[in-house]
MIKE-809896 format. One record per residue (C-alpha): residue number from 0; residue in one letter; x, y, z. Coordinates in nm, 2 decimals. Layout:
N
nr|rest|px|py|pz
NUM|A|X|Y|Z $
...
This chain:
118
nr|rest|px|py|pz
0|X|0.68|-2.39|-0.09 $
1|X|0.86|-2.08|-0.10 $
2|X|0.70|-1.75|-0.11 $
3|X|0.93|-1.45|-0.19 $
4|X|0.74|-1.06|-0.17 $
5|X|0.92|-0.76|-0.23 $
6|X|0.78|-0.40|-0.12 $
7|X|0.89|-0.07|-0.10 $
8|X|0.83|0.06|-0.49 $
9|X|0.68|0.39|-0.61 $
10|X|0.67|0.72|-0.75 $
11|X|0.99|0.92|-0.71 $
12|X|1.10|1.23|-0.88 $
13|X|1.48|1.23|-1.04 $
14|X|1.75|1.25|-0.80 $
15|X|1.56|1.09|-0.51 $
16|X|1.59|0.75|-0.28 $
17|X|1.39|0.45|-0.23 $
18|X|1.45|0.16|-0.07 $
19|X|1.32|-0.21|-0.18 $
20|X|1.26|-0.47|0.07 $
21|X|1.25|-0.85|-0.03 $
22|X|1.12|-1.14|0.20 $
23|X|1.15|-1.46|0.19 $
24|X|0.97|-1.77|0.35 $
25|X|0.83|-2.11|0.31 $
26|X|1.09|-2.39|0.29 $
27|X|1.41|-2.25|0.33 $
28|X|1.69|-2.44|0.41 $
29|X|1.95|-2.17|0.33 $
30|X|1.97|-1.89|0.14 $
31|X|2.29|-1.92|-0.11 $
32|X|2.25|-1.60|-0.27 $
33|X|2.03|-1.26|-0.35 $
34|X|1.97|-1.10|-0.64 $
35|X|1.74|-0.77|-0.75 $
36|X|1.64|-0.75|-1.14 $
37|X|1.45|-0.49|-1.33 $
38|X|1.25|-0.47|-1.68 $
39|X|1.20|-0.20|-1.80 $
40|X|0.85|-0.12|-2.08 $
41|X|0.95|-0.31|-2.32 $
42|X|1.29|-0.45|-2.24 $
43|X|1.39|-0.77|-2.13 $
44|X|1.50|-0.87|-1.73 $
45|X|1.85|-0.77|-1.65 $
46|X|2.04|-0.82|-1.28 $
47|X|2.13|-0.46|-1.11 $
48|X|2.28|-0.63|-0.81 $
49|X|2.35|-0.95|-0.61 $
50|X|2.49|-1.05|-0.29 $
51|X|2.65|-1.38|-0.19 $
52|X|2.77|-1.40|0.12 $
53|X|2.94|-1.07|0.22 $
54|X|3.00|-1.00|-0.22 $
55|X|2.83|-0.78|-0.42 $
56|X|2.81|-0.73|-0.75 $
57|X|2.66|-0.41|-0.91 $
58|X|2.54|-0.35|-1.34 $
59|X|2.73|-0.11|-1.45 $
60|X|2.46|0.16|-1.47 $
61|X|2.36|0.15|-1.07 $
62|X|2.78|0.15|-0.96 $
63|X|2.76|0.43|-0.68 $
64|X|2.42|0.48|-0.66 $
65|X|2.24|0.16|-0.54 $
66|X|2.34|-0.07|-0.24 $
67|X|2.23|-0.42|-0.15 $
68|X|2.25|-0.57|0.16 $
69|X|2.12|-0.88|0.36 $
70|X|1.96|-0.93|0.66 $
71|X|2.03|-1.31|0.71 $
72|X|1.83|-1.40|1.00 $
73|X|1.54|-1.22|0.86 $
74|X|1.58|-1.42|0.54 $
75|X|1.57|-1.01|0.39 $
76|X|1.73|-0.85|0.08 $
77|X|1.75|-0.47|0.03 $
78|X|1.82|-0.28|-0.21 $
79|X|1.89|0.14|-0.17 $
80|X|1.84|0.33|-0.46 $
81|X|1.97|0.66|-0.40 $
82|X|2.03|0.97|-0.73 $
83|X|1.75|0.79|-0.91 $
84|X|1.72|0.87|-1.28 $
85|X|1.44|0.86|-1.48 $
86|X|1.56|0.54|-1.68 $
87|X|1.60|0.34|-1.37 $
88|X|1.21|0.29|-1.45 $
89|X|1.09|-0.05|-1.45 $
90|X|0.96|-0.30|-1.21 $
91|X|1.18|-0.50|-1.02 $
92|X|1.20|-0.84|-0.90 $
93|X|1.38|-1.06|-0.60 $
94|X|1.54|-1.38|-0.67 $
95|X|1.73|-1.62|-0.41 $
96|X|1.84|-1.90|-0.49 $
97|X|1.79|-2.19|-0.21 $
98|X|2.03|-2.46|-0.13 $
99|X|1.90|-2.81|-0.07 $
100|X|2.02|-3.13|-0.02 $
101|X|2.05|-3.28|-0.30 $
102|X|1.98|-2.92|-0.52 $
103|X|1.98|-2.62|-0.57 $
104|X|1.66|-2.41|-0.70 $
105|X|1.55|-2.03|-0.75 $
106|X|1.27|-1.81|-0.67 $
107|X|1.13|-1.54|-0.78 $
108|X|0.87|-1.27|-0.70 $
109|X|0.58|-1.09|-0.83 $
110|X|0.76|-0.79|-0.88 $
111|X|0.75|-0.38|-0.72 $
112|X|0.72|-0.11|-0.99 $
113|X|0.95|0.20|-0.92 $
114|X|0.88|0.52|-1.18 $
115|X|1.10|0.78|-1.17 $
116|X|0.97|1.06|-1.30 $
117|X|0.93|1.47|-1.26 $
């Protein structure tokens, strides 16, 4: 089993910072790749940034304003949210995706909700 938690959501007024934690455990042989989502009311679940490896990749709406990084030993994905707007609103998820020996699979977890709002 692999258990993946992410913390570190709330209320923030526009043009603030927060900074969501992911962490992963259970059965992990290794950790191919990291990836934050949100969903916004309404919306469906879109990627605002992943990391394999020492690459990042950003959607176009968070480019200079969020940051993800990994913390390999600790299994740990961040994910800095600086000049929040209000339409960065949503909950957001963690997903890794865990190499095996014969497979590959993904995880996913329950989700942190971030509001941005005055």
């Amino acid at each position: 089993q692999v258990q993946v938690v992410e913390s570190g959501g709330g209320l923030v007024q526009p043009g603030g910072s927060l900074r969501l934690s992911c962490v992963a455990s259970g059965s992990i042989s290794r950790i191919t790749a990291m990836a934050w989502y949100r969903q916004a009311p309404g919306k469906q679940r879109d990627v605002v940034a992943d990391i394999t490896g020492s690459r990042t990749n950003y959607a176009d709406s968070v480019k200079g304003r969020f940051a993800i990084s990994r913390d390999s030993a600790e299994n740990t994905v961040y994910l800095q949210m600086n000049s929040l707007k209000p339409e960065d609103t949503g909950e957001y998820y963690c997903r890794i995706w865990v190499a095996y020996d014969t497979s590959t699979e993904n995880y996913w977890g329950q989700g942190t909700q971030v509001t941005v709002s005055s």
